[in-house]
N, C-alpha and C positions, 0 to 999 in steps of 0.2 A: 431335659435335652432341648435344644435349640430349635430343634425341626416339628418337634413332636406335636405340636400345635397343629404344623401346615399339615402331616401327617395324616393325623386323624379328620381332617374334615377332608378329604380325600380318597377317593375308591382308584388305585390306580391299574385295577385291571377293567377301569369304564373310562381312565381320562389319560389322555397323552402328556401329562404333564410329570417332569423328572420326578421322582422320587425322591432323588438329592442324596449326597454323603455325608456322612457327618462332620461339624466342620473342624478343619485341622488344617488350612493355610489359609493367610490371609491374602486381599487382593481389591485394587483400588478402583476396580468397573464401577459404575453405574448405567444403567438402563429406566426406559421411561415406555411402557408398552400400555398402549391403547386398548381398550377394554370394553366391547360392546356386550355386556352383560344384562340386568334388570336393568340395569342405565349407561349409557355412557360416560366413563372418567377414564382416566389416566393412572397408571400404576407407576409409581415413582418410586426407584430401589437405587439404596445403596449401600456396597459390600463393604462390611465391617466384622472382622471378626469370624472372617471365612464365614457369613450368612449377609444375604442380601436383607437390608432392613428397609422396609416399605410400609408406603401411606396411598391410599386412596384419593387421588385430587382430583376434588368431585365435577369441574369446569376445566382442568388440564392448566398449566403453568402460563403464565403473563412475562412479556419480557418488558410490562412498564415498571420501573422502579416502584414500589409503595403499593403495587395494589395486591390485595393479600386475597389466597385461594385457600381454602377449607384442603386440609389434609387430614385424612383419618388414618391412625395411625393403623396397622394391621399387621396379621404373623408374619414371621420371619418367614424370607424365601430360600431355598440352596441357590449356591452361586450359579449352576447348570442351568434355572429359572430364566437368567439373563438372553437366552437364546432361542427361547421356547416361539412360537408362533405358530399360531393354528386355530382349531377349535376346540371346546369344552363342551360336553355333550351336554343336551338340554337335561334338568334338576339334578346336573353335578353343583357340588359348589363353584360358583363362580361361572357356570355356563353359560358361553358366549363363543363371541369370538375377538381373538390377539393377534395388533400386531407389534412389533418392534417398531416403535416410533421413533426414539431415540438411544444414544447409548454411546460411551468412550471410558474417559478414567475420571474421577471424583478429588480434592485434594483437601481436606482439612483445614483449617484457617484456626490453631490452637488444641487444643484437646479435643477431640470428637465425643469421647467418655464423658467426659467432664462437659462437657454441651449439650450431650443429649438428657442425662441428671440434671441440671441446674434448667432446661429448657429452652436451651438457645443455641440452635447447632448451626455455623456457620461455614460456606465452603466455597471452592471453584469447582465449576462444571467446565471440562474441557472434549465437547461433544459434538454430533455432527450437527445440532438445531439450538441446543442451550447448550451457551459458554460464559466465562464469567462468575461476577460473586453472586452467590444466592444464603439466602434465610429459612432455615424449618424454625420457627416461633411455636409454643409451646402455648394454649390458651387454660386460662383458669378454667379448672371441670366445674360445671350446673350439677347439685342436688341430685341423686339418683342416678347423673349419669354416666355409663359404664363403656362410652366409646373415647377414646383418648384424641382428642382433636389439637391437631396443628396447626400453622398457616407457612404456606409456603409464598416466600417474595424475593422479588429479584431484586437486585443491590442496583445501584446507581454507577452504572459504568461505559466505557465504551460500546459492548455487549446489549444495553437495555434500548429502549425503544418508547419513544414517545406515544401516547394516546391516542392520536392520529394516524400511525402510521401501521401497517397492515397486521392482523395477528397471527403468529404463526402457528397456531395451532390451524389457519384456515389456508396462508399460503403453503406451509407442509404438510400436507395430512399426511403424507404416503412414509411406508415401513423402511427404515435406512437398510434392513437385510436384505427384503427381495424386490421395494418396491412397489409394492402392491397396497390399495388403498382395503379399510376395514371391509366392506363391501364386500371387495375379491374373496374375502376369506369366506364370507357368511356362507352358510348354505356348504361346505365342503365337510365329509363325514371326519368324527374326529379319529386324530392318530393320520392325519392322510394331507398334505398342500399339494394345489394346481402346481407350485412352483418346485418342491421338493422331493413331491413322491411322498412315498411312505415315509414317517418319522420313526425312527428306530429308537425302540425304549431299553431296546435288550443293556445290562450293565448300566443299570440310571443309577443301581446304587452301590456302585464302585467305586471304590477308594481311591481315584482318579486325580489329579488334578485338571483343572478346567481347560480346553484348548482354544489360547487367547484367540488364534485365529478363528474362530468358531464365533468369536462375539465382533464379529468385521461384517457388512453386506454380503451377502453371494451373490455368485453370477449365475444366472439362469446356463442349463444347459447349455453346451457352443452348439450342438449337433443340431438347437431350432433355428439357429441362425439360416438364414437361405443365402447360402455360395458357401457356405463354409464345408471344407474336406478332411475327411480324416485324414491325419498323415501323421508321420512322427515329425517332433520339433526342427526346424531347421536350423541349420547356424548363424553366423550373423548375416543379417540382412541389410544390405546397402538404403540407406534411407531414401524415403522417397522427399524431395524436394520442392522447394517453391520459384515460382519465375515473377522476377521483378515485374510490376506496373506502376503506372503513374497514378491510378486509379483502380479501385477496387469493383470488382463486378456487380452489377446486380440483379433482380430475380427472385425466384421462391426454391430457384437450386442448389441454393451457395447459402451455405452456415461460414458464419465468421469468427474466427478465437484472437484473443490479444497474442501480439505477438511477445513473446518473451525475449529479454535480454539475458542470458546464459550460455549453457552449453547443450547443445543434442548430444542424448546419450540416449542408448537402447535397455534397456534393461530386461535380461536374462533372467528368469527365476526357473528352478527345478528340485524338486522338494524341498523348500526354502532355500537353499544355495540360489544367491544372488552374485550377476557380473554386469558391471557398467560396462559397456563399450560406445566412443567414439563415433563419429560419424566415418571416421574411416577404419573403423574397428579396433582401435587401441582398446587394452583394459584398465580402463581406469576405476576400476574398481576400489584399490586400496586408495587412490587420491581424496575418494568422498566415502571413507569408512565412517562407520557412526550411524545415525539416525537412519538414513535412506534407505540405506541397505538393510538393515534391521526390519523397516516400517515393510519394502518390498516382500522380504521373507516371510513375514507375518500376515501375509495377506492370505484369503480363504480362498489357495490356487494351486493345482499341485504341481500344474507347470504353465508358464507362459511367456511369450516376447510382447513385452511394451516400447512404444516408443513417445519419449515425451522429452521435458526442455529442463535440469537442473540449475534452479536461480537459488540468490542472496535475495533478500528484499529491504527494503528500508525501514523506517518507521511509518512510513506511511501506505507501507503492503504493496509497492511498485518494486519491480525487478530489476535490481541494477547492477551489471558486469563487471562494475567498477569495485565494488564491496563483494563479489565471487572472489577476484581476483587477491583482494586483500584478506581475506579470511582462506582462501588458499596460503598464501606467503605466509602468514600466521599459525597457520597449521589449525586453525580455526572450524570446527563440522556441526557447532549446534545451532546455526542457522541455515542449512541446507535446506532445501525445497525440493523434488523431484513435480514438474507436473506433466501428469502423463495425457494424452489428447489421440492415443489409437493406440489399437492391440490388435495383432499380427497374428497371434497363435493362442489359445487356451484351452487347455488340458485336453488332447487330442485332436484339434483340429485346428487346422490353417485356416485365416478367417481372412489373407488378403484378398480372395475375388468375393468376396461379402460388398456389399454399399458401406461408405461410410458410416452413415448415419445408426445403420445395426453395428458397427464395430464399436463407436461409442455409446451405444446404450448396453452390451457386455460391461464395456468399461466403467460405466458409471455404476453397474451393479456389483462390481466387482470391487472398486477403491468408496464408492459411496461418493455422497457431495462435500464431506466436514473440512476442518483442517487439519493440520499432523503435516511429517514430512513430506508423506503420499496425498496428492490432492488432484483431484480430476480437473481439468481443464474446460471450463463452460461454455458453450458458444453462444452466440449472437443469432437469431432467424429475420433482424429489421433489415431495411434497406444498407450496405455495405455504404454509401458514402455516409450515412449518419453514424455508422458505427467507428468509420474513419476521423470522423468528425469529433467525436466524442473522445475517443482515445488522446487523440492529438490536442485536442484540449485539456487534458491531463498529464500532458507532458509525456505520454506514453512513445514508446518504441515507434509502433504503430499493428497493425492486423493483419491475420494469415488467414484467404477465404478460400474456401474446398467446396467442391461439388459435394451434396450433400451424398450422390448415387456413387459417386467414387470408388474404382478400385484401389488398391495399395498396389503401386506400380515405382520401382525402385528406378532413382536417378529423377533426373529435372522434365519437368511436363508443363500442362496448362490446364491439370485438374487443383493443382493446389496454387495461388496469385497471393504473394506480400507485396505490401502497401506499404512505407516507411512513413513518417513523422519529421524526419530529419536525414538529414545525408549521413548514411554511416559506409563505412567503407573498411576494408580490411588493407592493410601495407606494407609492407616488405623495410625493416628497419636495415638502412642499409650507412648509418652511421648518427653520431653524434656532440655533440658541443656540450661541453662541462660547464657545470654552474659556475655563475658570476657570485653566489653567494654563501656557496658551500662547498666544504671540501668532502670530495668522492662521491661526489653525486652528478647526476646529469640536468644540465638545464634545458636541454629540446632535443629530439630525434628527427634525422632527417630519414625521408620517405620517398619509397618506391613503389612502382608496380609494375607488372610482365606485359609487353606488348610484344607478343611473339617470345622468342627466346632471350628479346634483350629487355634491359632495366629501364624504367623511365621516371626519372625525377620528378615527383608530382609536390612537394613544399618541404616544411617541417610541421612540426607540432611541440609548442613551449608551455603548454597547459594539463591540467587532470592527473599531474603526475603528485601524490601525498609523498611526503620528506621521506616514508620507509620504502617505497617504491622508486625514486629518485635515485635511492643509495642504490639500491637493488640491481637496478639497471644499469648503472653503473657497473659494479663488481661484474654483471654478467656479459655485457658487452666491453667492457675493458679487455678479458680472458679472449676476444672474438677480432681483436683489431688487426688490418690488414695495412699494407705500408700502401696502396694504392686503389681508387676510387674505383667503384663495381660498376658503374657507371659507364655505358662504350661512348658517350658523349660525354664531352670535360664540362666541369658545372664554369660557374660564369664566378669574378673573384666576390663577388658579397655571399652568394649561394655557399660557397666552398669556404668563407671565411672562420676558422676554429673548428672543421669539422674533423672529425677522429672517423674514418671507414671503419666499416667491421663487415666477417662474412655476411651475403644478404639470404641469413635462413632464419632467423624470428621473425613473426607475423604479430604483427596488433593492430586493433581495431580503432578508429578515431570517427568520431562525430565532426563534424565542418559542417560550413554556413552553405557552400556550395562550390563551385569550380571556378577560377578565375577563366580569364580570356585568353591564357597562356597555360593552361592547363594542370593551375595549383589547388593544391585545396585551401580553400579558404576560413581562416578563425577554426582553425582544426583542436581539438581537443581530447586526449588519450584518455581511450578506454581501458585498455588492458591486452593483454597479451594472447594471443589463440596460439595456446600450443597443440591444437585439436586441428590443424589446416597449413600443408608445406607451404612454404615460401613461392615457389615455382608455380602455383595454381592462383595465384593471386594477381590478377585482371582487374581494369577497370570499369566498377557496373554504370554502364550506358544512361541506365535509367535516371533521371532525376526524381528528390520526392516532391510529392502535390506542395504547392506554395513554396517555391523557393526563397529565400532570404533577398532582401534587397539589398543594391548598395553598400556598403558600409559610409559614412560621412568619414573625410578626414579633419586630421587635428594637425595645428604646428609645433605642439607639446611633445618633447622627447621624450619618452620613457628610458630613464633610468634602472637597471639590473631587472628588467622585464621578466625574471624568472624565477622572482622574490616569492616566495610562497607565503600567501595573506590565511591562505587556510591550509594548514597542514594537514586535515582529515578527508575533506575535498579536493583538497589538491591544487584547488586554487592561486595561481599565479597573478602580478600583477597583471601583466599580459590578458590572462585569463578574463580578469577581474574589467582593463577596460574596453576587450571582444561583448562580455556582457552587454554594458553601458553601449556600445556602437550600435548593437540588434534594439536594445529600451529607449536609445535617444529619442524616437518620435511620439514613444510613450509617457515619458518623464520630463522630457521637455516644461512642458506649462506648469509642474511645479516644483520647481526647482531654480526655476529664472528668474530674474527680478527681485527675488526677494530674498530678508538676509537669515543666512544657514546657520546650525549648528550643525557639528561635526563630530563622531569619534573614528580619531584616531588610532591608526595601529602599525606605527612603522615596520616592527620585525612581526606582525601576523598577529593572529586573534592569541598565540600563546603567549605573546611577550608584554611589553607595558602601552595600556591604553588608555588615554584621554581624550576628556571631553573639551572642543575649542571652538569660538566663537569668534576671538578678534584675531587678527594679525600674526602671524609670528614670523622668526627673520628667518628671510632669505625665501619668503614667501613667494609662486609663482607670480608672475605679471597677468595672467589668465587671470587670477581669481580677484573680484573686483572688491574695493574697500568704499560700504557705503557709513552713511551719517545715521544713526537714532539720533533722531533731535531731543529723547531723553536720556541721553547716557554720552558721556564725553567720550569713551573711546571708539573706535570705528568697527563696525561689524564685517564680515565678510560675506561675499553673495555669486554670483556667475551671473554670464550672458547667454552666452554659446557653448557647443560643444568643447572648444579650447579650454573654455573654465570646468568643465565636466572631467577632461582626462588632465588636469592641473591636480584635482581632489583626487585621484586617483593617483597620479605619480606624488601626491604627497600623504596617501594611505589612508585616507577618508574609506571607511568600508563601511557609516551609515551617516547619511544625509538626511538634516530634520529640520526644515522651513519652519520659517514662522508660518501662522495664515492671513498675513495678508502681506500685502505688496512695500515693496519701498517707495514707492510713490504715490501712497496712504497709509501711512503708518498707523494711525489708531482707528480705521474701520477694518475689522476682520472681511473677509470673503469667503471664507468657510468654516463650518464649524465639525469637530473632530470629537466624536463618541468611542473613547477608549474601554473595552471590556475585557478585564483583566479576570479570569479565573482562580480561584485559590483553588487550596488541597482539595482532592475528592472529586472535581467537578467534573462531569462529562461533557467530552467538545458537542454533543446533541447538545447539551445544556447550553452551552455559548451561543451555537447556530439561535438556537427558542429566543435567547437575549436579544439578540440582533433582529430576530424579524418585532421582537416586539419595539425596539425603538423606533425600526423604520416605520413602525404603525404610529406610535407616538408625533413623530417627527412631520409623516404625513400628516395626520390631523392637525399638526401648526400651520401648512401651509407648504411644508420643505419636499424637497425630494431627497430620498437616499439612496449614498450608493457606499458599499461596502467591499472592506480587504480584508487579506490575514495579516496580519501585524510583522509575521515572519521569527516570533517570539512564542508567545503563549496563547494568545486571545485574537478578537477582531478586534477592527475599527470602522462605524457607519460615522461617511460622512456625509454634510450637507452643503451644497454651494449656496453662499447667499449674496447678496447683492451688498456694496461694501456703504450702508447708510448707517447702520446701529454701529454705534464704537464698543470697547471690547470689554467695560462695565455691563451693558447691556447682552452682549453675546454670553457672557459667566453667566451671569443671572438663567437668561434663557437654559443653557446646558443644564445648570443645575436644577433647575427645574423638572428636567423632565430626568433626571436621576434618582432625585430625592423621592417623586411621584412613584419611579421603580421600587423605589425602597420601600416605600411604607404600602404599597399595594401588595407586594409580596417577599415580606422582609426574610421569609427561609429563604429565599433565591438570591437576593439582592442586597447589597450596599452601597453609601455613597459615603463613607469615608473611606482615607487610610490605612488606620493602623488595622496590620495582619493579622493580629488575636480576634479580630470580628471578621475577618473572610472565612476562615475554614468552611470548605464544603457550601460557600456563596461564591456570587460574581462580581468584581468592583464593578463599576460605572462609572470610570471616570473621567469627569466633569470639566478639570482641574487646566487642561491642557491647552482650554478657551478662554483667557485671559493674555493680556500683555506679554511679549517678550516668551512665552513658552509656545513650544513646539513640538511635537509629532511624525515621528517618520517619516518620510515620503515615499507614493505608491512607487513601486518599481527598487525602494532602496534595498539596497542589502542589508544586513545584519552580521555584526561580528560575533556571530554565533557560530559553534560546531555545525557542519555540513554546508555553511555559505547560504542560508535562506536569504529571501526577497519577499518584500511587503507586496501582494499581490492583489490587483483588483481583480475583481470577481464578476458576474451578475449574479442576481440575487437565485434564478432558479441552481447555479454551480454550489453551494453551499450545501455541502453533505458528508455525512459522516468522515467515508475517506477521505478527503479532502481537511488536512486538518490546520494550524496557523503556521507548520514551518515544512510545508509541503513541496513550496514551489523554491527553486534554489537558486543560483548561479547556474549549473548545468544542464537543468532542466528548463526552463524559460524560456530561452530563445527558441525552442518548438514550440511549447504555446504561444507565442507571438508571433511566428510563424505561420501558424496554423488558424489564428484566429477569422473569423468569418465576419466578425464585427466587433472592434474593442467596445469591452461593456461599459466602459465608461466615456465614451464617446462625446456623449449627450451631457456631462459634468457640467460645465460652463453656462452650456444653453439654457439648463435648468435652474439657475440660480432664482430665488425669491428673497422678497427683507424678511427681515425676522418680526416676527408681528405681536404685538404686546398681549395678545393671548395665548393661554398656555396649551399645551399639549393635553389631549384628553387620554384617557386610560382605551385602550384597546375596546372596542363593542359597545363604549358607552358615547351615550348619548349629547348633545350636548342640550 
């Protein structure tokens, strides 16, 4: 029998631990429970075969790739094991004390059978502390010996963690169930938790199956909450709201949360029956069927009202309305997020005149910290402008700060203050103009909002609309069109020119630069649509956000069918595309001028036919200037000014790539460009490590570096240098300190080409610092899916989430925005020659 092992070395009328069923279903938990016994280890189990299969890991798990922890393997557990926490009475076997450290579902990578026979079981952990690929490794048995040892190691992934950086077994100690650090538990008689009460053994060995909620955190009692009332559940609860600021508070009273871009919803649970509702109580329930709702039901609650923010996220775990909206249209639910951030009510007792800061700490014992659909929403306790600061520098939304002593007081107040990032605004679509370049689609919507009873034309918006949404809007406002303007004031003839009225009852949301001096929005760009807020409540908010937009520069360049979509999954317009370039001109500026470009091209958009061009072609703008290589007969092309800037634009240049140096020294470089190209397997930690060690490299020549994301794959550290070495001499140097990478640490590193030698290395490429070749420029875009931009950075911004195609067209102009000093400011000034000594290895000497 399976159990009979764990059985007999067990007295279970002296230990609180399950008995267990025998086993007869299967089921893909894992759990990792803490174990302060004759020693401290870790108990690592995973269910296979309807029995928990466990190893003693005698140091607890490493999330650095490679470094390998002693697992001893040990009896099988019943799957009921997975929830146990407590005590073991002293000379039981195993006496100590347990806590639930970690715990989610497990996923095979191949045969689990066949891995754990052969000695090599390999998997994802998808949990609230370890996630990711991991390794149980199987070690040769030593002569006599009769204990079956493992090694358990973490795979190399986004998930893993450098050797440097904190270990989690010391930044989490504490129990994902209740909370509580090993300590708490020690010293409590066994069969009995401070947090749980008695633990009930009666039917441990019942032919049960497991109660998934049962393997989730609990929530301590509501009734220790202090303000909390018993009462029966309420109905829906009008949300409590936030009131704009310019500026976010600050204090030791105000906890700060990212603001989400989504929807408020409430969510309803009562004996698992789960209801989304609305901020004004709609049931939208069936609209996010799937995961959420599932995730909410399964929560270890028998009733309660949450309230929290349902997002999409990107690739790079930022929440964006844009992609709600389209995986809505799509019919789309396996990237749903609910994050919840206060609970209102939990199983008998009304917790709104409770403080804040006790309503989320229920909360977090309730959803836990992990991830899955359900995810608790963290806050901030620093200074609120540094945490404004920070978001905004990530291109974020921006920050919701709450008193931390806070009741839950429904409708708008001044216990809860948001901070935006960028102008968003809500608008009343109150007609629109058909594309210039497709049939049944819309090329811009024009916008309203309510001042008093009546409409007031605030601009359009010709941007953020993707080709499936374009059509969309179309169909839906075509069915809406009225024969005369909503408008009680007649628009003026360019305003009015091709526009199509429609009733004004859809609401969407647009991002803009800021408000004109006549009361337009400015570089406005379409979110999505709030079918969640009428028409008629839609005002305009007063507030500006911190750092408004400058100016825009004008051009004398005409844009042509301005509504051409260069990224259909972004949504990106030309339009769009040269709003970008107007907010980056003071950024991109100095390189981009003067010297001569390569270009690709994409006339009909990143989907249609693109090439790469360097000289001339007919019918070329007059903006874009034609210089001389005095080695090559035909003429290159280059810009001066803004005018040459939106020329590449109206002729669908969507990435710009300088040479590095000037035209008016052609064979002295003035910078040099460290391209680090990733292959298969690599984790973007692994690129960051790359890039700080060049800039170590780099520094020891004498240079300074300053680094971007490529807006591709990888970084690029570059170096300004003074233009006296010609560009024989700059190759040489580059390669040098590549080749150095390479052979100092050739698993990590190469310095050639061909891709049969990258797998699971970094290129270094070298290559791009010679003659006539080129490299992206900061600020360019890329004709890649989602519109990315080569983005400079400082060097402390380089982290995990932050990865190379992070920052985009839509996202950017808030970081630029928002910026408090561009990091690369100081480029130019820093320039040095390249000095015929080479680069020394990191720590060494010379």
């Amino acid at each position: 029998m399976a159990l009979e092992a764990y059985r007999r070395k067990r007295n279970f009328k002296a230990t609180a631990e399950p008995k267990g069923r025998e086993p007869v279903e299967s089921s893909n938990i894992f759990v990792v429970q803490k174990h302060d016994a004759t020693r401290l280890h870790y108990d690592f189990r995973l269910a296979l075969d309807g029995v928990l299969k466990s190893w003693a890991v005698t140091r607890g798990p490493s999330l650095v790739p490679g470094e390998k922890r002693l697992a001893v393997a040990v009896e099988d557990h019943p799957l009921e094991y997975s929830d146990f926490e407590g005590t073991i009475a002293e000379g039981e076997y195993g006496g100590g004390s347990v806590i639930v450290w970690d715990r989610g579902t497990w996923s095979p990578i191949g045969d689990p059978h066949r891995g754990l026979k052969k000695g090599h079981l390999e998997f994802e952990l998808h949990g609230q502390k370890l996630n990711g690929r991991w390794h149980l490794v199987r070690m040769r048995a030593k002569p006599r010996e009769k204990r079956e040892n493992w090694l358990l190691i973490k795979g190399d992934d986004e998930f893993a963690r450098s050797a440097g950086d904190p270990d989690i077994l010391e930044e989490r100690p504490e129990s994902v169930k209740t909370g509580r650090l090993i300590d708490d538990v020690a010293g409590e008689p066994p069969g009995w938790s401070s947090k749980t009460g008695k633990i009930d053994q009666s039917g441990a060995g019942a032919a049960v199956k497991p109660n998934v909620a049962a393997l989730k955190p609990m929530a301590a009692d509501p009734s220790e909450v202090e303000g909390a009332v018993k009462a029966s559940m309420p109905g829906f609860v009008e949300p409590m709201l936030a009131a704009l600021a310019k500026t976010p508070p600050g204090g030791e009273r105000w906890l700060h949360e990212i603001k989400f871009d989504g929807y408020r919803l409430q969510a309803r649970i009562e004996d698992g029956r789960v209801t989304l509702s609305t901020r004004a109580g709609l049931d939208w329930t069936e609209k996010f069927a799937g995961a959420v709702p599932e995730a909410l039901g399964d929560l270890p609650v028998r009733n309660a009202l949450l309230d929290g923010e349902l997002v999409v996220e990107n690739k790079s775990g930022v929440s964006e309305f844009s992609l709600l909206q389209a995986d809505l249209s799509e019919g789309r639910h396996d990237r749903f997020v609910y994050y919840a951030f206060d609970c209102l009510y939990l199983d008998g007792y009304d917790l709104r005149e409770s403080a804040l800061v006790r309503r989320k700490e229920r909360l977090s014992g309730l959803i836990g910290t992990g991830g899955g659909a359900v995810r608790f929403s963290t806050h901030f306790e620093e200074d609120g402008r540094l945490v404004l600061q920070r978001a905004c520098a990530l291109s974020l939304e921006g920050i919701i700060s709450k008193l931390s002593q806070s009741t839950y007081s429904s409708g708008r107040g001044k216990s809860w203050i948001k901070c935006k990032c960028s102008a968003r605004q809500e608008v009343v679509i109150v007609g629109y103009v058909p594309s210039t370049t497709g049939r049944k689609a819309i090329g811009s919507l024009v916008l309203g909002v309510y001042d008093g009873e009546a409409l007031r034309y605030v601009g359009r918006v010709g941007t953020g609309f993707s080709s499936d949404v374009a059509a969309a809007l179309y169909a839906r406002l075509e069915a809406m069109r009225v024969p005369s303007s909503p408008f009680p004031v007649r628009l003026g003839a360019n305003e009015a020119r091709g526009v199509r009225f429609v009733r004004p009852e859809l609401v969407a949301e647009v991002d803009f630069r800021g408000w004109t001096g006549d009361g337009l929005v400015r570089q406005a760009s379409f979110q999505g649509l709030r079918d969640d807020k009428p028409a008629n409540e839609i005002v305009r908010e007063s507030t500006m956000p911190t750092n408004a937009a400058s100016e825009r520069p004008t051009s004398s360049v005409t844009l042509t069918h301005p509504d051409r979509i260069y990224w259909p999954d972004a949504g990106v317009t030309k339009q769009g595309l040269a709003d970008y370039y107007a907010e980056a001109w003071p950024f991109v500026k100095p390189f981009i001028t003067g010297r001569a470009l390569a270009l690709v091209r994409c006339p009909d958009g990143i989907g249609g036919q693109t090439f790469f061009q360097k000289h001339a072609w007919k019918g070329i703008n007059r903006n874009i200037v034609l210089v001389k290589d005095p080695a090559e007969p035909e003429a290159l092309i280059s810009i001066r000014d803004f005018d040459g800037l939106m020329a590449l634009v109206q002729s669908a240049a969507l990435e710009i790539h300088p040479w590095g140096s000037t035209v008016t020294d052609w064979e002295r470089p003035d910078m040099i460009v460290m391209d680090l190209d990733p292959g298969e397997d690599v984790a973007w930690t692994s690129v960051i490590a790359a890039a700080e060690e060049v800039r170590s490299r780099l520094t020891s020549a004498g240079l300074a570096a300053f680094v971007k994301t490529s807006g591709g794959k990888g970084l690029h550290v570059v170096s300004p240098v003074k233009p006296k070495a010609e560009w024989p001499a700059a190759k040489a140097f580059a390669k040098s300190v590549a080749d150095s990478m390479a052979a100092d640490s050739p698993e990590r590193y190469v310095s050639t080409i061909p891709k049969a030698r990258r797998h699971g290395k970094i290129l270094i490429d070298y290559l791009r610092n010679q003659r006539g070749m080129t490299a992206v420029a900061p600020y360019s875009t890329r004709a890649r899916p989602g519109a990315p931009v080569s983005m400079p950075l400082g060097w402390d911004e380089l982290a995990p989430e932050v990865g190379p195609a992070y920052f985009t067209v839509r996202n950017t102009p808030t970081r630029l925005a928002s910026l408090a000093a561009d990091p690369w400011a100081d480029f130019r000034a820093a320039a040095a020659p390249i000095e015929a000594r080479k680069p020394t290895k990191p720590g060494r000497k010379r």
